[in-house]
N, C-alpha and C positions, 0 to 999 in steps of 0.2 A: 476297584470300585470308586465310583466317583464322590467326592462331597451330599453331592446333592440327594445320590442313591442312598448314603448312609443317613443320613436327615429324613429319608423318608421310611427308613427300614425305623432309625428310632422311633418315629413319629406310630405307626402302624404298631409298635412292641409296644407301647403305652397305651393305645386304644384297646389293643389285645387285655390287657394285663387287666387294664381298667373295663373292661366287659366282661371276665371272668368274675374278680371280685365283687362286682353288682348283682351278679346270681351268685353269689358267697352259701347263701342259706343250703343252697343243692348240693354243696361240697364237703358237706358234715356229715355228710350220711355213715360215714367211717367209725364216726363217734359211737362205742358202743356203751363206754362206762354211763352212766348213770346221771353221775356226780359232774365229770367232763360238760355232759351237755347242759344240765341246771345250769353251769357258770356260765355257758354261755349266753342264757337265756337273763342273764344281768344285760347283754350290751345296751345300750341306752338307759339306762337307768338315770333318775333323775335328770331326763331332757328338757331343756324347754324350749326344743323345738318336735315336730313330729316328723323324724327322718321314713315315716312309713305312708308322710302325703303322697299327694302327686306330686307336688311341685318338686321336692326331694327327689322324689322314685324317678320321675321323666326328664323333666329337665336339665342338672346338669350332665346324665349320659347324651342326651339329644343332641344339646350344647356344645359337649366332645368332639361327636359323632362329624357335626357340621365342622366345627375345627380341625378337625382332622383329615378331612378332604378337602379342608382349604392349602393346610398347611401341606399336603402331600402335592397338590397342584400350583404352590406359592403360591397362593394369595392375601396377598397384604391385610385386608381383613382378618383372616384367620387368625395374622400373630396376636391381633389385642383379645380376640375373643378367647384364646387356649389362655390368655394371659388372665382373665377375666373368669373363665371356670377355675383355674389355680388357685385367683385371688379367693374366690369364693369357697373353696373346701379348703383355704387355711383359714379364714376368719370363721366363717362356723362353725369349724371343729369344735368349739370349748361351747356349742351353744346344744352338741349331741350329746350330753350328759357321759357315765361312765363308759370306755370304749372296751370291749374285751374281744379277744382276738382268740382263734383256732390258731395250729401250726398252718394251717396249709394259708391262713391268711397272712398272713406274717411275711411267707414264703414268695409269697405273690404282689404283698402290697409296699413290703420296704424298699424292693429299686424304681417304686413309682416317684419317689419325693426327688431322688436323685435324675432321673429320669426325665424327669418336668422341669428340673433345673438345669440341664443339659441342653432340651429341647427350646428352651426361652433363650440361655446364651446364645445359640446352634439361629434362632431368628429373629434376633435384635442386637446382635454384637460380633459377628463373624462375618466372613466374605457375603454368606449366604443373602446377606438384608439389601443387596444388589439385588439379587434375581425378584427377593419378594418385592421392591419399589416401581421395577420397570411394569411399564405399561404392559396389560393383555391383546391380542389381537383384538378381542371385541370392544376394547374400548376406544381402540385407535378411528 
């Protein structure tokens, strides 16, 4: 398997991971205790932001979404904007008030930190950040 196959197999396992966890809510249904699901229902607590906007809800998956076929196609563009949705969901984390978390999110959401930091090395500091600089046919 080639470099470049493997950068795009990561790239698509983080899109995956990270559209899974976005419809999170659908994945509780398991939840049968009582008590379980109340605590869930803390997650955002004392926010001062409302992660149930749209701008929350749509944008940074869209955001992704376009990163994501950039970075799968190299496009230079792509590396600042996957670097720029990052940026964004590590600085507002502490503005989404208390965070409480299911198993199955847990499961799903801890190799995404790793994963984004793999993915940014893998296209700003490795052979790869050749392929993303050269010119595309249609620009030539």
């Amino acid at each position: 398997m080639t470099r470049i196959r493997a950068f795009q197999i990561l790239v698509a396992l983080h899109f995956v991971l990270s559209l899974v966890l976005q419809f999170r809510p659908f994945s509780d249904w398991f939840l049968t205790d009582k008590r379980a699901v109340g605590m869930l229902e803390y997650d955002g607590y004392a926010s001062m932001l409302d992660g149930q906007s749209l701008i929350f809800s749509y944008l940074p998956p869209s955001a992704l979404l376009v990163a994501t076929i950039g970075l799968v196609l190299l496009r230079n563009w792509s590396r600042y904007l996957f670097l720029g949705v990052v940026v964004f969901g590590w600085i507002s984390a502490p503005f989404f008030g208390i965070r409480v978390a299911s198993p199955f999110d847990s499961l799903l959401g801890t190799p995404l930190g790793p994963l984004s930091g793999a993915i940014l090395a893998l296209a700003f500091m490795s052979p790869l950040v050749d392929l993303f600089l050269r010119k595309s046919p249609s620009e030539s």
